[in-house]
SEDO-257342 format. One record per residue: residue number from 1; residue in three letters; x, y, z of N, C-alpha, C, CB in turn. Coordinates in nm, 4 decimals. Glycine has a CB too. Layout:
<pazas>
<paza><num>NUM</num><residuo>ALA</residuo><n_east>X</n_east><n_north>Y</n_north><n_up>Z</n_up><ca_east>X</ca_east><ca_north>Y</ca_north><ca_up>Z</ca_up><c_east>X</c_east><c_north>Y</c_north><c_up>Z</c_up><cb_east>X</cb_east><cb_north>Y</cb_north><cb_up>Z</cb_up></paza>
...
</pazas>
This chain:
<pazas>
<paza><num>1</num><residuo>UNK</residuo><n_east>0.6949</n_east><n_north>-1.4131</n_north><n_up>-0.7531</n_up><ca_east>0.5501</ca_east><ca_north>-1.4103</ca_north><ca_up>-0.7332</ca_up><c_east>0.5203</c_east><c_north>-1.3827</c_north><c_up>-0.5851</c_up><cb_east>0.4848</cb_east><cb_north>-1.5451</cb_north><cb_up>-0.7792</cb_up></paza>
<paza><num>2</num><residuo>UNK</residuo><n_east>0.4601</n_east><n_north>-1.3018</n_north><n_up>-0.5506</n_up><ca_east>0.3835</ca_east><ca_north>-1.2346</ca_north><ca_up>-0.4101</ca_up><c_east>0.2276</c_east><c_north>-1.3239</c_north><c_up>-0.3865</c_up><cb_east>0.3419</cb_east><cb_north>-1.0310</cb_north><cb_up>-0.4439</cb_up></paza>
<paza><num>3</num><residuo>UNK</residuo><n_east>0.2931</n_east><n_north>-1.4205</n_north><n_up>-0.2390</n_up><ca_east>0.1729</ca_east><ca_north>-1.4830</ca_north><ca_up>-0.1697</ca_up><c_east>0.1265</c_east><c_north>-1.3878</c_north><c_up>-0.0924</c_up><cb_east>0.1963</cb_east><cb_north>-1.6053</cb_north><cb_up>-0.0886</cb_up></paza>
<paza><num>4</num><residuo>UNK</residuo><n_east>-0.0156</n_east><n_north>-1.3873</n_north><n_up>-0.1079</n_up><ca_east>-0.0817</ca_east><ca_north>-1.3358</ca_north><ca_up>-0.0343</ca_up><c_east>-0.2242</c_east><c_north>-1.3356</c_north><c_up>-0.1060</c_up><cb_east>-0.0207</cb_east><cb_north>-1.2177</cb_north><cb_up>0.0037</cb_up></paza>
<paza><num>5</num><residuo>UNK</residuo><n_east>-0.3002</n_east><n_north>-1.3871</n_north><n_up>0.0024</n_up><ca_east>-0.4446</ca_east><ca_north>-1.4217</ca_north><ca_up>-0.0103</ca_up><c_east>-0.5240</c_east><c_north>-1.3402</c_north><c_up>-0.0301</c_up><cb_east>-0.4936</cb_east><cb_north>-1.4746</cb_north><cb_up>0.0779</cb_up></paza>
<paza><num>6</num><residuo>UNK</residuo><n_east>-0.5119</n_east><n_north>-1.2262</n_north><n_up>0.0550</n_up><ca_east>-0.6068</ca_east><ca_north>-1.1364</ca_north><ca_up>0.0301</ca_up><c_east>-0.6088</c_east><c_north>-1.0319</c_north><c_up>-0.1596</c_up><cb_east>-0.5754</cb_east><cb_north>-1.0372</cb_north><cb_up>0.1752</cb_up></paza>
<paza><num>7</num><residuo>UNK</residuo><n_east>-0.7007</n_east><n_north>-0.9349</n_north><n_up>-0.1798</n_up><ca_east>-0.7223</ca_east><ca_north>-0.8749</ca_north><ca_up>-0.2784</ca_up><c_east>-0.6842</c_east><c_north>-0.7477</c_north><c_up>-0.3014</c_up><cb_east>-0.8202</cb_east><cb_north>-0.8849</cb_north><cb_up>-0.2927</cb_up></paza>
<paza><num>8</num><residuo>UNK</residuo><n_east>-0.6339</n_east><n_north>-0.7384</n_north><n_up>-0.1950</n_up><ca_east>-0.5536</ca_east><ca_north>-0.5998</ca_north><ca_up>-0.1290</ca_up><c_east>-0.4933</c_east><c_north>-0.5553</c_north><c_up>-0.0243</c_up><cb_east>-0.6079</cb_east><cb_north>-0.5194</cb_north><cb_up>-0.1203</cb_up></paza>
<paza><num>9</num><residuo>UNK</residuo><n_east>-0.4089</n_east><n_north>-0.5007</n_north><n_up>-0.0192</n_up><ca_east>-0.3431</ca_east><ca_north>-0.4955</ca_north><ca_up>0.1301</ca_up><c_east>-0.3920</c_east><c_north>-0.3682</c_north><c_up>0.1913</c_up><cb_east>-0.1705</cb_east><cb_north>-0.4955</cb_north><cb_up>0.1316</cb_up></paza>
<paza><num>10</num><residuo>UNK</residuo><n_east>-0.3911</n_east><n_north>-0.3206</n_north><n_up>0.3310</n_up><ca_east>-0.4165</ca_east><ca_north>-0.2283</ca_north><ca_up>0.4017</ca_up><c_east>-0.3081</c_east><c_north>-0.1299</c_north><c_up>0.4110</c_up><cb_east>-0.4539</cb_east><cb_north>-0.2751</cb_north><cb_up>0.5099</cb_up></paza>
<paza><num>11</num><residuo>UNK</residuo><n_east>-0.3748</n_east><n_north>-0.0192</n_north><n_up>0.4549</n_up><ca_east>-0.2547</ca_east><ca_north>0.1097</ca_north><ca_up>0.5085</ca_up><c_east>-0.1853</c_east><c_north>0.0599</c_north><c_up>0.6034</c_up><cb_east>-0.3109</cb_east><cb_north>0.2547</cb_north><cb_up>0.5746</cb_up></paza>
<paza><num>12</num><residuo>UNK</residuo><n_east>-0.2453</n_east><n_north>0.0192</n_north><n_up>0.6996</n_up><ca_east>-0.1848</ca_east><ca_north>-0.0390</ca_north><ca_up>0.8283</ca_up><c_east>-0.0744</c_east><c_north>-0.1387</c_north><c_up>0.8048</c_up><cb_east>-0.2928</cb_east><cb_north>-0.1091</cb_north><cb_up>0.9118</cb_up></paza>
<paza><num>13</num><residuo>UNK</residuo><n_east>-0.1111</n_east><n_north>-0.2643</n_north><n_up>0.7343</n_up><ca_east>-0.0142</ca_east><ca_north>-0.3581</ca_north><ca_up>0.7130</ca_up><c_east>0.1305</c_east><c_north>-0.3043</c_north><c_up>0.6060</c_up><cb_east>-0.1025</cb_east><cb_north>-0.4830</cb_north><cb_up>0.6491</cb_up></paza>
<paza><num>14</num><residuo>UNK</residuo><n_east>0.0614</n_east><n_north>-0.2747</n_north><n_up>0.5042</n_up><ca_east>0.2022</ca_east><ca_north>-0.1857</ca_north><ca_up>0.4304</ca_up><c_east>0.2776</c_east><c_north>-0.1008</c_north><c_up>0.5345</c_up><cb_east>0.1508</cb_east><cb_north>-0.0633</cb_north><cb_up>0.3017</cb_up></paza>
<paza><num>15</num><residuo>UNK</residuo><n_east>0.2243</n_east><n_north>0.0268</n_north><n_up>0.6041</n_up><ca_east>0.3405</ca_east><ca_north>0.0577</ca_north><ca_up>0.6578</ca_up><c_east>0.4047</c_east><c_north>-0.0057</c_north><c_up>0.7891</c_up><cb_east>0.3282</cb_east><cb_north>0.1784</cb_north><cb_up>0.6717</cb_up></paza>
<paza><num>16</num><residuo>UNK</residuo><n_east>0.3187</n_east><n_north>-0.1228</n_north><n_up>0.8294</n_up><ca_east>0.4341</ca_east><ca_north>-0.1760</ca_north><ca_up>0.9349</ca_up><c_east>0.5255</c_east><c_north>-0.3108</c_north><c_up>0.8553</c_up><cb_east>0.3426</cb_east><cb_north>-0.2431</cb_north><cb_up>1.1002</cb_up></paza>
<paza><num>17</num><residuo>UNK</residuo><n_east>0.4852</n_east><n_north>-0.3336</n_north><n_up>0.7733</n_up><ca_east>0.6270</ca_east><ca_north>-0.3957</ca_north><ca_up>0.7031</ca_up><c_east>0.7237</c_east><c_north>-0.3273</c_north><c_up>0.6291</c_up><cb_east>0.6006</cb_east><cb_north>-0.4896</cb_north><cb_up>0.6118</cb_up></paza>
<paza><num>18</num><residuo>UNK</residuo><n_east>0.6907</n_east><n_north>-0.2114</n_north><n_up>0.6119</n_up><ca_east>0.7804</ca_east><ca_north>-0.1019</ca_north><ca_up>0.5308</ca_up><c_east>0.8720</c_east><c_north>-0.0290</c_north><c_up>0.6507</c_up><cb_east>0.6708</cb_east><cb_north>0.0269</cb_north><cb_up>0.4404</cb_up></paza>
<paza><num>19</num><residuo>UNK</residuo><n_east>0.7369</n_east><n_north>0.0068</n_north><n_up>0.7749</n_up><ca_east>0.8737</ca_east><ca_north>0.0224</ca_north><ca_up>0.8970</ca_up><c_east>0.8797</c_east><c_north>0.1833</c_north><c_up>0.8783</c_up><cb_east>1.0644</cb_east><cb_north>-0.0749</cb_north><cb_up>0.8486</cb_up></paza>
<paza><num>20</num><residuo>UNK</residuo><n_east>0.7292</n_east><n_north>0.1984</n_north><n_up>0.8429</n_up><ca_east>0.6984</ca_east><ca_north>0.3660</ca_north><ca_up>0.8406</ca_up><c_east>0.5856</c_east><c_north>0.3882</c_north><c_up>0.8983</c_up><cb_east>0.6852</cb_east><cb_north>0.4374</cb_north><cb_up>0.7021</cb_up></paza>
<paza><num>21</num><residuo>UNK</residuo><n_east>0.5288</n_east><n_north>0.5178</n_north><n_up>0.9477</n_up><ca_east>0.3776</ca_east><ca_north>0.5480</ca_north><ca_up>0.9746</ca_up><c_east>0.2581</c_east><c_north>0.5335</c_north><c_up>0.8679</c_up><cb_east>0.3728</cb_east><cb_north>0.6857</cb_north><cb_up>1.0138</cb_up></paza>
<paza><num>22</num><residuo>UNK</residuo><n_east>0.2024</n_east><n_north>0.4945</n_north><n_up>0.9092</n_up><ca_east>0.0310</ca_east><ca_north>0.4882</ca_north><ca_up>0.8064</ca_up><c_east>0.0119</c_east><c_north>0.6459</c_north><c_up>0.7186</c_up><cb_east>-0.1537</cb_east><cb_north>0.4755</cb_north><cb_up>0.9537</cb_up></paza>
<paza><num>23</num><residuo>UNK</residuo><n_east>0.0588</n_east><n_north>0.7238</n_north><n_up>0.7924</n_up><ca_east>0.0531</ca_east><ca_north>0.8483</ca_north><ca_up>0.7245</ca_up><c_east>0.1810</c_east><c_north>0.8858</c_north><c_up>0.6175</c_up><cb_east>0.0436</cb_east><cb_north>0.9529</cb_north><cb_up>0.8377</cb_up></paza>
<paza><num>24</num><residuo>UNK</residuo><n_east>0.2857</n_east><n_north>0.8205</n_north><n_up>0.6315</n_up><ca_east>0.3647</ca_east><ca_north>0.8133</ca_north><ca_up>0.5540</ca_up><c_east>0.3288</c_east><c_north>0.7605</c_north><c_up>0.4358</c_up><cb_east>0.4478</cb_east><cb_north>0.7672</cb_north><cb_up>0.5996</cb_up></paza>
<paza><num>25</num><residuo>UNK</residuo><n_east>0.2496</n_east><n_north>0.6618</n_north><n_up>0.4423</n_up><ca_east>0.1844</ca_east><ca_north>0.5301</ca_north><ca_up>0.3127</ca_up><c_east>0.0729</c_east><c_north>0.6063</c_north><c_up>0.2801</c_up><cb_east>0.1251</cb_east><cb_north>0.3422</cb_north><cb_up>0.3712</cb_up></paza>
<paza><num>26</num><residuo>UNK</residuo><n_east>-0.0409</n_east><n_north>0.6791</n_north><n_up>0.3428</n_up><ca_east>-0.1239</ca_east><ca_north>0.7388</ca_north><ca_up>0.2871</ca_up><c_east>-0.0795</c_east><c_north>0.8697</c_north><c_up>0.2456</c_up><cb_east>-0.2232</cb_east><cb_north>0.7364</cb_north><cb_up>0.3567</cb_up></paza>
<paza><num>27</num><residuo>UNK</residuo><n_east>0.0335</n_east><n_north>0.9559</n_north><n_up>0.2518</n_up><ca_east>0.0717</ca_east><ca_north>1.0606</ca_north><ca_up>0.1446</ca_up><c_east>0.1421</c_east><c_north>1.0597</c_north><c_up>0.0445</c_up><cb_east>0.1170</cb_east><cb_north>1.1422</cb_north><cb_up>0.1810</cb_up></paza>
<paza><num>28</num><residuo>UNK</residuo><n_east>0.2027</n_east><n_north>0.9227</n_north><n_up>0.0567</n_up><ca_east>0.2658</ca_east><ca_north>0.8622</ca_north><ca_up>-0.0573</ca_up><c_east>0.1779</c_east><c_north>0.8249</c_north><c_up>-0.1653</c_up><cb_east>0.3358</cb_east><cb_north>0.7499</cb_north><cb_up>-0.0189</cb_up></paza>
<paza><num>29</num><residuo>UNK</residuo><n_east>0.0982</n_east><n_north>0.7437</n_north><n_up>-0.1256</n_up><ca_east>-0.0509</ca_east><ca_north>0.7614</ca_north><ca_up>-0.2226</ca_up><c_east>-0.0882</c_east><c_north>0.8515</c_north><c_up>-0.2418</c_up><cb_east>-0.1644</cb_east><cb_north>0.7182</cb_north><cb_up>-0.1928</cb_up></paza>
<paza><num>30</num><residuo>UNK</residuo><n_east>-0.1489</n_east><n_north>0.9353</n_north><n_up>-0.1549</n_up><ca_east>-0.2036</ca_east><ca_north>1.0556</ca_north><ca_up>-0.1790</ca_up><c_east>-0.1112</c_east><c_north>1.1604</c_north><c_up>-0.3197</c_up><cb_east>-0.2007</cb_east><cb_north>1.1251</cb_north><cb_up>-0.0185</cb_up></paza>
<paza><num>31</num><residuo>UNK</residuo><n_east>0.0011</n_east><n_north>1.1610</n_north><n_up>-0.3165</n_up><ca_east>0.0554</ca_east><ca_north>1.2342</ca_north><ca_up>-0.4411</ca_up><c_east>0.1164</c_east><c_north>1.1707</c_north><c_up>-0.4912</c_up><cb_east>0.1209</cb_east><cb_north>1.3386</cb_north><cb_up>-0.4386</cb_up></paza>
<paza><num>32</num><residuo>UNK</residuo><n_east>0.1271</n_east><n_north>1.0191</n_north><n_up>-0.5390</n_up><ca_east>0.1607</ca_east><ca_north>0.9288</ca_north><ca_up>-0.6170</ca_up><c_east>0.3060</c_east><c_north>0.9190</c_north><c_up>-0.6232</c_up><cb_east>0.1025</cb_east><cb_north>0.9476</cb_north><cb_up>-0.7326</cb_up></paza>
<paza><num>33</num><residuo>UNK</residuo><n_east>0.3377</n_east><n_north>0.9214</n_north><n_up>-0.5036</n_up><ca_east>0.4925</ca_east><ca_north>0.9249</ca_north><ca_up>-0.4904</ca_up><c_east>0.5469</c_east><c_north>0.7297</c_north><c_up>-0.4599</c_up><cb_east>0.5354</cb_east><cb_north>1.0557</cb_north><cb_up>-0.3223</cb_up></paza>
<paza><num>34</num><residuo>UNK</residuo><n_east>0.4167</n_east><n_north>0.6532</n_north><n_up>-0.4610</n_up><ca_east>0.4714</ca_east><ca_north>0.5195</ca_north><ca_up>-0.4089</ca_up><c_east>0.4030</c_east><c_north>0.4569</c_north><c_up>-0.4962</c_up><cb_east>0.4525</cb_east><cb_north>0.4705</cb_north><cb_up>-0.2587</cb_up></paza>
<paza><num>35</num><residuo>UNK</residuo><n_east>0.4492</n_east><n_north>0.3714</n_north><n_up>-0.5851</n_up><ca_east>0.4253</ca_east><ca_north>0.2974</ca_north><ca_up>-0.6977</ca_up><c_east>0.3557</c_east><c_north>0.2128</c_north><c_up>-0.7172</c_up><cb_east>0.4966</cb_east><cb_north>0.2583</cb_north><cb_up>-0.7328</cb_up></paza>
<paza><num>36</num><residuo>UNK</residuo><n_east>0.3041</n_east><n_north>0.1711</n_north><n_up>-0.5879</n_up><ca_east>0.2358</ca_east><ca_north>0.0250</ca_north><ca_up>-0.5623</ca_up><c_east>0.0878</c_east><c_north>0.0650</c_north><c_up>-0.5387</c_up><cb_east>0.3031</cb_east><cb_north>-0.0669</cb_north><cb_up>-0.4186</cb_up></paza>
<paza><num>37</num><residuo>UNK</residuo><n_east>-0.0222</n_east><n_north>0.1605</n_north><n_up>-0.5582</n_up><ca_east>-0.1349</ca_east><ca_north>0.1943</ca_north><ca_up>-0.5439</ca_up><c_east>-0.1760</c_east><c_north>0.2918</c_north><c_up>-0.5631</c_up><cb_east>-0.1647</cb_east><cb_north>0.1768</cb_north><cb_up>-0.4696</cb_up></paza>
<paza><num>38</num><residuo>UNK</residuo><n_east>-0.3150</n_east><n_north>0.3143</n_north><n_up>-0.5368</n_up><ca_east>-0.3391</ca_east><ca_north>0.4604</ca_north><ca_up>-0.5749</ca_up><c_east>-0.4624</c_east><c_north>0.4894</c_north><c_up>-0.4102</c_up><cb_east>-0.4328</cb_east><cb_north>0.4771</cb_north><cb_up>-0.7866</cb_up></paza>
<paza><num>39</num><residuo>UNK</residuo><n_east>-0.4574</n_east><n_north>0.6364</n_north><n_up>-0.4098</n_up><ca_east>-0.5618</ca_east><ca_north>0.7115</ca_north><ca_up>-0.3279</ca_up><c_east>-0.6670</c_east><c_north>0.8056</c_north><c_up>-0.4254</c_up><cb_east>-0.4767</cb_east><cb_north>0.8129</cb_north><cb_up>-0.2175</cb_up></paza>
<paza><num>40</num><residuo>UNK</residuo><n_east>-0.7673</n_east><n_north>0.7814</n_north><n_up>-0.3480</n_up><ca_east>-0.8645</ca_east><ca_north>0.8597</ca_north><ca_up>-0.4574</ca_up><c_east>-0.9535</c_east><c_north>0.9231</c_north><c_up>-0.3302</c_up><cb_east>-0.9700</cb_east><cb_north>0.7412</cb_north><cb_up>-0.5931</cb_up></paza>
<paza><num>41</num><residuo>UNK</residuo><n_east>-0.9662</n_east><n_north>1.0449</n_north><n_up>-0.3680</n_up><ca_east>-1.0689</ca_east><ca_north>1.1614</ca_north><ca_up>-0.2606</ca_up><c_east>-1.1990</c_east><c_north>1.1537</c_north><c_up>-0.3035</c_up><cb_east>-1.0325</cb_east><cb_north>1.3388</cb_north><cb_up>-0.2693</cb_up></paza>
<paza><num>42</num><residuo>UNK</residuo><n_east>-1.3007</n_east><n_north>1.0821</n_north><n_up>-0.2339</n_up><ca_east>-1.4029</ca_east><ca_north>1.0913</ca_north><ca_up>-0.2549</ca_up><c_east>-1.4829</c_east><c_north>1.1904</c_north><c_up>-0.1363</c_up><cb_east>-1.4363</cb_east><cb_north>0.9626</cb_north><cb_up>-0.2764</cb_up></paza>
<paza><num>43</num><residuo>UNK</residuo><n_east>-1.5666</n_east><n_north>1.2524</n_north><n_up>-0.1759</n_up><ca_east>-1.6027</ca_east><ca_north>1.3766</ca_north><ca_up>-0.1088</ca_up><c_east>-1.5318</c_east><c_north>1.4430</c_north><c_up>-0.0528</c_up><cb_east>-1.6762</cb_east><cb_north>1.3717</cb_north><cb_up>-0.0357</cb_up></paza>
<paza><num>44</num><residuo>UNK</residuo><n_east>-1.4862</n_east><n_north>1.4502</n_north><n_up>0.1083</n_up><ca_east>-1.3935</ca_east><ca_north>1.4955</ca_north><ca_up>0.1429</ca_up><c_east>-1.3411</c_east><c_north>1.3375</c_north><c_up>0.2181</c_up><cb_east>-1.4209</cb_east><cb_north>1.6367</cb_north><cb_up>0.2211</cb_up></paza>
<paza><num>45</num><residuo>UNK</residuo><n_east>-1.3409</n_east><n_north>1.2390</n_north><n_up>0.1794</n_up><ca_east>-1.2300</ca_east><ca_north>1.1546</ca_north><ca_up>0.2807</ca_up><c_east>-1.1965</c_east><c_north>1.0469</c_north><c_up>0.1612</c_up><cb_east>-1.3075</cb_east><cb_north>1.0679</cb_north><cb_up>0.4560</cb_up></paza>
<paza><num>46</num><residuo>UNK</residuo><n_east>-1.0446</n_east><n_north>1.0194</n_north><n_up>0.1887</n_up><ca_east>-0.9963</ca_east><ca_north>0.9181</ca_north><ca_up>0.1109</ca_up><c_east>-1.0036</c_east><c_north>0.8158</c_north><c_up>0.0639</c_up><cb_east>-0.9461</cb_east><cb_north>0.8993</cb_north><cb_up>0.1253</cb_up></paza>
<paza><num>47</num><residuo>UNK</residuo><n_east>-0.9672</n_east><n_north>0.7298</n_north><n_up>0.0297</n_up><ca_east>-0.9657</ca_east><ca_north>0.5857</ca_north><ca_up>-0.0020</ca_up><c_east>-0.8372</c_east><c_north>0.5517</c_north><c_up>-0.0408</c_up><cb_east>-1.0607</cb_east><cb_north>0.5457</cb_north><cb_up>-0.1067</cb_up></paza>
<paza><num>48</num><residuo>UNK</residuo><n_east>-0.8369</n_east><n_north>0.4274</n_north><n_up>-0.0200</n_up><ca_east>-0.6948</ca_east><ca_north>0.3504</ca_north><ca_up>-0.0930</ca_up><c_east>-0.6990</c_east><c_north>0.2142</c_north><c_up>-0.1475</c_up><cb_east>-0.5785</cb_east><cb_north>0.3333</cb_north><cb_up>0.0097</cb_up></paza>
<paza><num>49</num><residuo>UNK</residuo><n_east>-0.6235</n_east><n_north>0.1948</n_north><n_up>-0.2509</n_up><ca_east>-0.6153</ca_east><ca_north>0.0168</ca_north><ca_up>-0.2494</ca_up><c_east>-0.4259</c_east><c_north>0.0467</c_north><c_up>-0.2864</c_up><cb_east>-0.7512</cb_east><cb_north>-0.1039</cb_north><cb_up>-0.4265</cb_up></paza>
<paza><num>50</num><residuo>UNK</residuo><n_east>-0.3761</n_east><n_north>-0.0597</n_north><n_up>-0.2369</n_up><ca_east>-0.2480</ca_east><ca_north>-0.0829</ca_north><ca_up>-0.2231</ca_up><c_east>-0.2855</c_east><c_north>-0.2266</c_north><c_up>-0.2999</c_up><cb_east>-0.1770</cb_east><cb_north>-0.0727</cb_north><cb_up>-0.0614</cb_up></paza>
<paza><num>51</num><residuo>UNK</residuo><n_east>-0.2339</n_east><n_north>-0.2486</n_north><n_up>-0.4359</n_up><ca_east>-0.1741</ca_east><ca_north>-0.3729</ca_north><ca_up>-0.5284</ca_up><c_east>-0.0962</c_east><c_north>-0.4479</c_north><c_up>-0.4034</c_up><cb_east>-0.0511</cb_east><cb_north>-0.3173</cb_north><cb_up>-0.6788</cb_up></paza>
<paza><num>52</num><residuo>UNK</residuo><n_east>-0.1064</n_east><n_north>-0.6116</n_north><n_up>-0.3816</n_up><ca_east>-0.0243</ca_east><ca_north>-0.6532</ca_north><ca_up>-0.3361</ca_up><c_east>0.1086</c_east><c_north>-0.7347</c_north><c_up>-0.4010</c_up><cb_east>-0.0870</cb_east><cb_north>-0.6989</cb_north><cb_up>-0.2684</cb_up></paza>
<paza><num>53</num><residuo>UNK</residuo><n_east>0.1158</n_east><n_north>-0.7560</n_north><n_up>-0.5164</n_up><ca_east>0.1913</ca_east><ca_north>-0.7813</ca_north><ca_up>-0.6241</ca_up><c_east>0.3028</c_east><c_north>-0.6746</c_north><c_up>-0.6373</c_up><cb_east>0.1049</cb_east><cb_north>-0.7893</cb_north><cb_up>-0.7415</cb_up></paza>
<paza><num>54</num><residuo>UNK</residuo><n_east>0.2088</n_east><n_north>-0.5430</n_north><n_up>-0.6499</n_up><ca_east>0.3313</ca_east><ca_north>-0.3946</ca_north><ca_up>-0.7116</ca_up><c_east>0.3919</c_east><c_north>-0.4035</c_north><c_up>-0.5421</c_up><cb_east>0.2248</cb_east><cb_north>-0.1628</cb_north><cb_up>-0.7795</cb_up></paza>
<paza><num>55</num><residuo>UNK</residuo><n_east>0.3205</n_east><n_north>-0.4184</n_north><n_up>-0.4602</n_up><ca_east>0.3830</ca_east><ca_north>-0.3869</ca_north><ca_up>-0.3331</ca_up><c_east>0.4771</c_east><c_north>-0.4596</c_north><c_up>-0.2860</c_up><cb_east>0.3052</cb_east><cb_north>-0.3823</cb_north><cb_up>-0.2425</cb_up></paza>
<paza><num>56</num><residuo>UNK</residuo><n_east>0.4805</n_east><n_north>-0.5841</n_north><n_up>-0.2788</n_up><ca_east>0.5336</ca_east><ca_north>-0.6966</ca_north><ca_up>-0.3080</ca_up><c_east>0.7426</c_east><c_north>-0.6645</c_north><c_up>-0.3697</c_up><cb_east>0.4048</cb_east><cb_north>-0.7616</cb_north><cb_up>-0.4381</cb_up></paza>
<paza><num>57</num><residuo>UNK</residuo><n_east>0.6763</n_east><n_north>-0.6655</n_north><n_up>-0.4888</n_up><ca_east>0.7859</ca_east><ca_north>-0.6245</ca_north><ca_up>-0.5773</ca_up><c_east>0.8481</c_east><c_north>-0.4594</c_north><c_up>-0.5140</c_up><cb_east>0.7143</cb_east><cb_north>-0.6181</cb_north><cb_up>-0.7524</cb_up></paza>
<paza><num>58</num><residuo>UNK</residuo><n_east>0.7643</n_east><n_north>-0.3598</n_north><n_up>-0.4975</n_up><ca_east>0.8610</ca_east><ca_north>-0.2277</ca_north><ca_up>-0.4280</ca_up><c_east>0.9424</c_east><c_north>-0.2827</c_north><c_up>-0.3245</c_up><cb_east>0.7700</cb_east><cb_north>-0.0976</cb_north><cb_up>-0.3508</cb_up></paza>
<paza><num>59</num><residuo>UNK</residuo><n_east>0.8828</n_east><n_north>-0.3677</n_north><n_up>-0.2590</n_up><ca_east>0.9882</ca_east><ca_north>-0.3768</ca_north><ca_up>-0.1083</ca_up><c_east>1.0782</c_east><c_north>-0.4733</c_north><c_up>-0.1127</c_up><cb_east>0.9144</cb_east><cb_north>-0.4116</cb_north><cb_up>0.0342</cb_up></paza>
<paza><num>60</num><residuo>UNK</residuo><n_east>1.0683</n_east><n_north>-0.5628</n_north><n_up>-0.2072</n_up><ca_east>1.1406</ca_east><ca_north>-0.6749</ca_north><ca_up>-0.2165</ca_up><c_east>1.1307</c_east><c_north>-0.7750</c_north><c_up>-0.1463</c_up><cb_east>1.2381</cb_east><cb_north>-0.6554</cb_north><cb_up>-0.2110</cb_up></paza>
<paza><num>61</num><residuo>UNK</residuo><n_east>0.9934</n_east><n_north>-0.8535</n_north><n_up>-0.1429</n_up><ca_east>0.9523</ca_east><ca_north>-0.9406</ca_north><ca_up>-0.0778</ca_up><c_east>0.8588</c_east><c_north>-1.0631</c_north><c_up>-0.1381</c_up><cb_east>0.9025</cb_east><cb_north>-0.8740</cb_north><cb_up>0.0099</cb_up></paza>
<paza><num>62</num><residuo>UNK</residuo><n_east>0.8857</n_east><n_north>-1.1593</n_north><n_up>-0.0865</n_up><ca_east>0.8498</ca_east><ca_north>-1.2403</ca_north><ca_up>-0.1833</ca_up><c_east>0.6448</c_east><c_north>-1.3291</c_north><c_up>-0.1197</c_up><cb_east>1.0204</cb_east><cb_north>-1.3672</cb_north><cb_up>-0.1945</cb_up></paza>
<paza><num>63</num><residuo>UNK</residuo><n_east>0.6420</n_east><n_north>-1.2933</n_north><n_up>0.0514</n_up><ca_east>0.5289</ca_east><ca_north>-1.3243</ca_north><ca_up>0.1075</ca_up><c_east>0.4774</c_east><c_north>-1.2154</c_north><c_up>0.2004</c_up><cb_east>0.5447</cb_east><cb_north>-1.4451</cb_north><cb_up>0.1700</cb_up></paza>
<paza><num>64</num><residuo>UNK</residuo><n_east>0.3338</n_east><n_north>-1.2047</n_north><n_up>0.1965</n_up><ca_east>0.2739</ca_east><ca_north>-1.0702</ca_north><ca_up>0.2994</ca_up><c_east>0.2521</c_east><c_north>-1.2021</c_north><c_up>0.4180</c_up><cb_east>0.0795</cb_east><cb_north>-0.9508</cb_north><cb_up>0.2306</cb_up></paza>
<paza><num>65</num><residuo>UNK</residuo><n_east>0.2858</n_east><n_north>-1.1688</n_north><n_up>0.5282</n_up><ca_east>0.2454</ca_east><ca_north>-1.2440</ca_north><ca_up>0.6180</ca_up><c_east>0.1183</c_east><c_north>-1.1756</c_north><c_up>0.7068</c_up><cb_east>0.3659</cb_east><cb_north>-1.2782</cb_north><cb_up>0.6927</cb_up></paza>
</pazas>
């Protein structure tokens, strides 16, 4: 089970515990190459929600600090 309080995690926080760039995590979303969320294009600028549970479980971690 994945602690973490919040309702979603950020671009920012996923890729500095993953230990990649923000742009790495947002093109991974962006073409559904990372399992743990989705990106959706609204007009022309993005969005994201990153699951903290699926995310959780991809990295193998058991707390978001």
């Amino acid at each position: 089970m994945c602690k973490y309080t919040g309702k979603h995690l950020s671009v920012i926080k996923a890729a500095e515990i993953m230990g990649k760039s923000q742009q790495f995590v947002r093109i991974g979303l962006q073409r559904g190459l990372l399992p743990f969320g989705t990106a959706v294009k609204m007009s022309s600028i993005w969005t994201y929600y990153i699951s903290p549970k699926q995310f959780c479980d991809y990295v193998g971690i058991k707390n978001i600090i």
